[in-house]
C-alpha angles and dihedrals in degrees: 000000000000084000092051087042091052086049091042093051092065083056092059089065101036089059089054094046093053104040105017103237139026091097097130097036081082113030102065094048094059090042082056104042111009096048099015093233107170110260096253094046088045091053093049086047091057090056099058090033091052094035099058094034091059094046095063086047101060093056091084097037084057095053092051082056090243104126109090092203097183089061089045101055082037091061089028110060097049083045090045088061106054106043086058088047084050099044097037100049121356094047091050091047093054108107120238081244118032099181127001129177134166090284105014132064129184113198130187087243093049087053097050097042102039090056093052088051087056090046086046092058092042084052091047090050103047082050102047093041081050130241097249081088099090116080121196109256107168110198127182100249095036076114090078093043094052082051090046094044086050094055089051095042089044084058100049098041090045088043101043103022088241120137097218103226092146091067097025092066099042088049101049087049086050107045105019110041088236112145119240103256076047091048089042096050093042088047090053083053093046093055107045087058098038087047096037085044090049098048090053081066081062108043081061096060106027135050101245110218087221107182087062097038081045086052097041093048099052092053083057091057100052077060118054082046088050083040090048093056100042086053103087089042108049123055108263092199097054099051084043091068095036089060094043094071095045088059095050087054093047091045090045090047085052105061089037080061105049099035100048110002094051 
């Protein structure tokens, strides 16, 4: 299963180069199931993994001039805030066992991991249906609602260990006139400082086993530049809904796992 997880960790970086975003879609459920890392630390690994991952690929979307970094830092700040507020502080706080009764249990791990699922099939959804959808309609207080959106963006990614690029795209196209390869290369950049800002929340709290999340990280890596090149050649339409779907059928079986597996 380690072999299938080393393959399945360059994927984690060709999907984002070749969508943008979905990193770490993938990459907390092989830490889960593939490598059995623990929920939290698997959510504090994505962010690394995801993090770094997206930094590299937003070099050639920046040279491409499509990284809008005032946006970026302008989402970004209020989001920065509050996923090291979450990670620090809220993620650390959250019991083992958060409700238990004579049939039904709520663990902190079915917390973490069956809102990722639901993320997961929200995700699945926005891809399927196709992103072309959103239209730009800049509006004079769509700065509240950027600070607002990052807030929202900075909690999930701090709580579940996501980086949020499938909110962070169609809101950036809504609320800020970007177009959507600009969307696409400023969200790359969003999310490799929210999620590296956010795992230095974690380093903080849990002893890293650096020489595997090092490992881990650099296949990734391999990815999102093989990822960059096929881009222009492959449709990315068409892969989006492909993997649409695939997401709908992880984040199902999920939930299927957790709820009655588990």
């Amino acid at each position: 299963m380690e072999i299938v997880g080393y393959l399945a960790s360059v994927c984690i970086g060709l999907i984002l180069g070749l969508l943008g975003g979905g990193g770490s879609i993938l990459s907390i459920p092989i830490l889960v199931y593939l490598f059995q890392v623990d929920a939290v630390y698997a959510s504090a690994y994505s962010l690394f993994i995801v993090g770094t991952t997206s930094l590299v690929g937003t070099i050639p979307k920046y040279k491409e001039q499509l990284v809008n970094i005032k946006t970026g830092f302008q989402f970004g700040i209020p989001s920065i805030l509050t996923i090291f507020t979450t990670r620090r502080w809220i993620v650390p706080a959250i019991p083992d066992v958060i409700w238990q009764t004579d049939s039904v249990v709520i663990t902190k791990r079915l917390l973490l991991l069956g809102l990722f699922a639901v993320l997961m099939v929200l995700a699945s959804i926005s891809m399927i249906r196709g992103r072309q959808e959103f239209k730009s309609d800049e509006r004079p207080y769509a700065a509240f609602f950027i600070v607002l959106e990052g807030i929202l963006i900075g909690f999930l990614t701090g709580l579940v260990g996501a980086g949020g690029g499938f909110l962070i795209i169609p809101a950036l196209v809504l609320l800020t006139g970007l177009t959507f390869k600009a969307a696409v290369g400023t969200s790359l950049f969003i999310i490799a400082v929210n999620s590296l800002t956010g795992f230095l929340g974690d380093v903080m709290n849990y002893h890293i086993d650096w020489k595997f999340l090092l490992l881990i990280t650099a296949l990734a890596v391999a990815g999102v530049l093989i990822g960059s090149r096929l881009s222009h050649k492959i449709s990315s339409a068409k892969l989006r809904k492909a993997f649409g779907w695939l997401v709908l059928v992880m984040g199902c079986w999920i939930l299927f796992h957790e709820i009655v597996l588990v």
